[in-house]
C-alpha positions as a Markdown table, in Angstrom:
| # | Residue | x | y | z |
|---|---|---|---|---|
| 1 | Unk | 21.9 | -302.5 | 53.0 |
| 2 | Unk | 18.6 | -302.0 | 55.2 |
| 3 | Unk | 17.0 | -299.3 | 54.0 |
| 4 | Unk | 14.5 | -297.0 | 56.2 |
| 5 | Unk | 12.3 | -294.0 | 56.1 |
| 6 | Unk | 12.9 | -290.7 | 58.0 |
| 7 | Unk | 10.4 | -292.6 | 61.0 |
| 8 | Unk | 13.1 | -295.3 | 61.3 |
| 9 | Unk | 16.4 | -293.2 | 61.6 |
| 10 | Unk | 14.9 | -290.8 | 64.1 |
| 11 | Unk | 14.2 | -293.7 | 66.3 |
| 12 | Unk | 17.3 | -295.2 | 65.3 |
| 13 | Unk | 18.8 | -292.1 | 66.5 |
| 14 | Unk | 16.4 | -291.1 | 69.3 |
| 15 | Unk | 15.6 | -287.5 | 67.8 |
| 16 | Unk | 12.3 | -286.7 | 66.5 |
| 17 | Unk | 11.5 | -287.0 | 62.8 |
| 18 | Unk | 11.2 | -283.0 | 62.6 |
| 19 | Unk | 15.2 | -283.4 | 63.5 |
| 20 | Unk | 15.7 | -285.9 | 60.6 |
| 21 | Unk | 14.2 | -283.3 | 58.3 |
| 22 | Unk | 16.1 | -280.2 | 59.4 |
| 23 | Unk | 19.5 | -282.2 | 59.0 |
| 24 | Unk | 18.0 | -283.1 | 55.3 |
| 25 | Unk | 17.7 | -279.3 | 54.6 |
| 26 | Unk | 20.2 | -278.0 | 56.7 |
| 27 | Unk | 23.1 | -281.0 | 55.7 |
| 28 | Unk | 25.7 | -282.5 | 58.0 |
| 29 | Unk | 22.9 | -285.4 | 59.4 |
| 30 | Unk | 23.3 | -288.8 | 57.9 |
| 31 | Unk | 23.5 | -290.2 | 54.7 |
| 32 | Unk | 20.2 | -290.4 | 52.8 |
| 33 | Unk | 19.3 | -291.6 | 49.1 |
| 34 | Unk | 16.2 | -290.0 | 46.9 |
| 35 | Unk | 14.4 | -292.9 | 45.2 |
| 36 | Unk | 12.5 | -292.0 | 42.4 |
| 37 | Unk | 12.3 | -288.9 | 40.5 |
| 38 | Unk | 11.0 | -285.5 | 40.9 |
| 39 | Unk | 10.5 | -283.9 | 45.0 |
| 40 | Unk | 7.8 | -286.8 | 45.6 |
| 41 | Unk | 10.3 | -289.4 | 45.3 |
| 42 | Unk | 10.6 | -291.3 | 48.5 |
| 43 | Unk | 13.7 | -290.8 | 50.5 |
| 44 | Unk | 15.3 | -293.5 | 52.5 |
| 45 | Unk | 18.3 | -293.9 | 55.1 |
| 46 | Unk | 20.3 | -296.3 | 55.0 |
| 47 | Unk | 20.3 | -297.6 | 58.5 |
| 48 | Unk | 23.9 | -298.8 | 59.0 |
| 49 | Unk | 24.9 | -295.2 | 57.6 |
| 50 | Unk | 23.0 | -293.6 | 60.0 |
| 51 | Unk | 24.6 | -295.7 | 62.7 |
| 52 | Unk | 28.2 | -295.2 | 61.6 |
| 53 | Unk | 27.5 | -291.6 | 61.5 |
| 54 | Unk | 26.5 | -291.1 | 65.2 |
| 55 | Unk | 29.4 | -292.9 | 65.8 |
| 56 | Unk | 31.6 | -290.2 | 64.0 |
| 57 | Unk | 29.5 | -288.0 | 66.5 |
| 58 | Unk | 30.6 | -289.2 | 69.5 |
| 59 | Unk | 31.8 | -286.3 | 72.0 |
| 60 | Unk | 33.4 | -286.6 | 75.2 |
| 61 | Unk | 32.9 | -283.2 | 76.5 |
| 62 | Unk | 31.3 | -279.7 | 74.9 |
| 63 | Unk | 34.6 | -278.9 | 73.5 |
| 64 | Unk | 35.4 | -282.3 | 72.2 |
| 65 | Unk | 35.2 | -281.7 | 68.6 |
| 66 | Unk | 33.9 | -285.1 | 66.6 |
| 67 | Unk | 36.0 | -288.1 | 65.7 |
């Protein structure tokens, strides 16, 4: 597993890190884990998750839903 912060994934994904937050609130973005305990645990992504999921994102057109 390589493990990143919220920096990482956004360039992973080319989307800022504001975007990587909203889909943390909002859910539906990719995978993430909470290390630590209380709400100033880190969070990390795992970075292969985050791939896969943009793959599942893929569109062909604007009606195309996901695969």
């Amino acid at each position: 597993m390589r493990l990143g912060n919220e920096t990482d994934v956004a360039q992973l994904l080319a989307v800022s890190v504001a975007t990587i937050r909203n889909y943390r609130l909002r859910g539906g973005g990719p995978p993430y884990l909470k290390l630590g305990e209380g709400r100033r645990g880190p969070v990390r992504y795992d970075l292969d998750a985050a791939e896969a999921w943009a793959r599942r994102n893929v569109r062909e057109h604007t009606s195309h839903e996901a695969k």
